[in-house]
C-alpha positions as CSV (number, residue, x, y, z in Angstrom):
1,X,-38.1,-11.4,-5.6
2,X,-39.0,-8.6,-7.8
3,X,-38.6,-9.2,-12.1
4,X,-36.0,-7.1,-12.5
5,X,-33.8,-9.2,-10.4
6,X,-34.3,-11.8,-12.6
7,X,-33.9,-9.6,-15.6
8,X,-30.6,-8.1,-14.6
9,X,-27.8,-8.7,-16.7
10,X,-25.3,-6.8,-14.7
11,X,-22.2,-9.4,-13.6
12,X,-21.2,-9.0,-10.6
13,X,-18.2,-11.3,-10.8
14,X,-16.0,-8.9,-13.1
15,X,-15.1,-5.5,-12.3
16,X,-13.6,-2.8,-14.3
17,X,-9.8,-2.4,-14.0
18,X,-8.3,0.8,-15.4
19,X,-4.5,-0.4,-15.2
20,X,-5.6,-2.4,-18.3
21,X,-8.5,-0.9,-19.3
22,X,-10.5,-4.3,-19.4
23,X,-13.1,-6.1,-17.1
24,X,-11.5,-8.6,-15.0
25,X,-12.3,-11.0,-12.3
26,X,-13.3,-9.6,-8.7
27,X,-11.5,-11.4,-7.4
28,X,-8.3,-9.8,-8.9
29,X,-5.0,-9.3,-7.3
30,X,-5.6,-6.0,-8.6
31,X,-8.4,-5.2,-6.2
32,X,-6.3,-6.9,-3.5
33,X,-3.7,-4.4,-4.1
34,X,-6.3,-1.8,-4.1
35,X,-7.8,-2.4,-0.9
36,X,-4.4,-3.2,0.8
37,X,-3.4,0.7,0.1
38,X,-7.0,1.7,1.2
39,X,-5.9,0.0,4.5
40,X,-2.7,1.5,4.4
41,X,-3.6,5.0,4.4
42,X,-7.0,4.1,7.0
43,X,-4.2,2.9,9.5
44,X,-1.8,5.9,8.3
45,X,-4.6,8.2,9.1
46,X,-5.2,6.3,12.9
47,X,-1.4,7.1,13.3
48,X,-2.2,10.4,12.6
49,X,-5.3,10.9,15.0
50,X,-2.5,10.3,18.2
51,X,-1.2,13.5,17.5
52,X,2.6,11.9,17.5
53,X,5.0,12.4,14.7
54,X,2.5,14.3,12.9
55,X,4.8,15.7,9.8
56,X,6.6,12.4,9.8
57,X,3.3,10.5,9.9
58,X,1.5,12.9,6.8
59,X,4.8,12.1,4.9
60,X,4.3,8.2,5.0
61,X,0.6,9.5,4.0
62,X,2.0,11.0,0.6
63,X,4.7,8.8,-0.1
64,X,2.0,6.0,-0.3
65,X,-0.4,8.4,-2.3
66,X,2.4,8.9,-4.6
67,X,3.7,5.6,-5.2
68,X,0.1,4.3,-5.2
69,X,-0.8,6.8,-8.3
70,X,3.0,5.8,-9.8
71,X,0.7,2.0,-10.9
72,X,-1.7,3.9,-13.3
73,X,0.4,6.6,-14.0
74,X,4.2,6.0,-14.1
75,X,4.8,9.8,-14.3
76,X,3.7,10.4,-11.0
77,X,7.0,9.8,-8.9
78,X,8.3,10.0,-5.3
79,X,10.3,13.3,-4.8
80,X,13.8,13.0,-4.7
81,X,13.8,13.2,-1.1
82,X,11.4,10.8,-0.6
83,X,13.4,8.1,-2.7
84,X,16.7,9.1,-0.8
85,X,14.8,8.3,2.4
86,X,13.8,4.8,1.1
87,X,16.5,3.9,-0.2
88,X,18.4,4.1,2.7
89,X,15.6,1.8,4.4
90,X,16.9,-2.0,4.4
91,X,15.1,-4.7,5.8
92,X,16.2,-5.6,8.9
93,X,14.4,-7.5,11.8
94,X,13.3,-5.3,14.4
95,X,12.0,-6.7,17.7
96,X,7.9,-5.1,17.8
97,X,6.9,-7.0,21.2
98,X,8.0,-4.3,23.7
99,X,5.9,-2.0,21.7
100,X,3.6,-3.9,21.5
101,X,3.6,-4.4,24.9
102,X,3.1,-1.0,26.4
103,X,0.3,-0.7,24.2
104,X,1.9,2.3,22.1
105,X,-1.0,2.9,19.8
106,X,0.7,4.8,17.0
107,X,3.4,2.7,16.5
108,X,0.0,-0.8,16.9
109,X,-1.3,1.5,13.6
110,X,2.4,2.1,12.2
111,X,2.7,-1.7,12.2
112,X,-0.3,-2.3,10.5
113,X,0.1,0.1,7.7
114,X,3.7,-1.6,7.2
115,X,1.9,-5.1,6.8
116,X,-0.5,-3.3,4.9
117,X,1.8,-1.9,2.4
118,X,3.6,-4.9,2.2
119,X,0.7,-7.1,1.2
120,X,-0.1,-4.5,-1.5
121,X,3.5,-5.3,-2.6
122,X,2.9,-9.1,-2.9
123,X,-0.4,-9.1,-4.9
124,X,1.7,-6.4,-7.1
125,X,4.7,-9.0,-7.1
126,X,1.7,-11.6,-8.4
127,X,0.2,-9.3,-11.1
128,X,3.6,-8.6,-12.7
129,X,3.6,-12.3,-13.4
130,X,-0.1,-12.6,-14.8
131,X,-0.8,-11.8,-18.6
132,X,-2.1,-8.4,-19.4
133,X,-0.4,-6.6,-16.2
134,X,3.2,-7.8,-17.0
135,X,4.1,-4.4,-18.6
136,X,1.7,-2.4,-16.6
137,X,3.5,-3.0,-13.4
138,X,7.1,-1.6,-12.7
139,X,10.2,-2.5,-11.1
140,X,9.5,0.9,-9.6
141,X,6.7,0.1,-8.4
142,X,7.7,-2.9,-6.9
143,X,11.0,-1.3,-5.3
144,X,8.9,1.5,-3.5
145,X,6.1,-0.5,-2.4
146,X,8.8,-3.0,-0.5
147,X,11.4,-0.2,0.3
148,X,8.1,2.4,2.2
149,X,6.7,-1.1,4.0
150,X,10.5,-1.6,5.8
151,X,10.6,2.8,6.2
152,X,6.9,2.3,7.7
153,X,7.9,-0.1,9.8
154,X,11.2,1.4,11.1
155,X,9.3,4.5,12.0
156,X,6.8,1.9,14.0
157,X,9.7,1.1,15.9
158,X,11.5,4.0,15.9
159,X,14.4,3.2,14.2
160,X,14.5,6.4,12.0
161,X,16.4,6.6,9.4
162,X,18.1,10.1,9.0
């Protein structure tokens, strides 16, 4: 092992966290969040790649990029459009399996962008409770987040919402 990897003061088990401007623990359910997102618009971008639903897929794309930059900056907002569409998006249960089934591969990486989003939504839900994110997080941000997982979803299915 060479000296300076003895010598090394760098800790690897904090990382910096600009919501709150503070080192924090890697383990986070910050940089859960983050990575949740990341996943979210890698499986956006698959749905993309099938060349189905294009526009409506690139939408999803910037209504996640939107609502993802509405955590660190609360000015940055959905368009009004955008929040009309989401709005109208309640959760129901809707039946994946014969999807699933034919092997319909936008609607496999629709599905996992929902699940995606929605797990960024829960460690969200977690860090409004925590010390030091409390006031960082929104009810905004927490709406969205839920509300675009059930819109991602319903476009997996296709069960638009117009």
């Amino acid at each position: 092992m060479a000296e300076s990897d003895h010598t090394d003061n760098e800790n690897f088990l904090q990382e910096y966290c600009e919501l709150i401007d503070a080192e924090i623990d890697s383990t986070s359910d910050y940089f859960k969040f983050q990575n949740s997102v990341k996943m979210a618009f890698a499986s956006l971008g698959l749905a993309v790649s099938t060349g189905i639903r294009i526009n409506a897929t690139r939408e999803l794309i910037d209504m996640l990029d939107q609502l993802y930059q509405n955590v660190t900056d609360p000015d940055i907002a959905l368009t009004d459009e955008s929040r009309k569409k989401l709005n109208h998006a309640d959760d129901v249960w809707l039946d994946m399996k014969q999807k699933m089934a034919a092997g319909d591969i936008r609607s496999s990486h629709l599905l996992n962008a929902s699940s995606h989003v929605s797990l960024a939504h829960s460690y969200l839900c977690a860090l409004k409770k925590e010390e030091g994110f409390s006031d960082a997080i929104t009810d905004y941000s927490l709406k969205y987040f839920k509300k675009l997982s059930v819109f991602i979803y319903r476009e997996a299915i296709g069960h638009v919402m117009l």
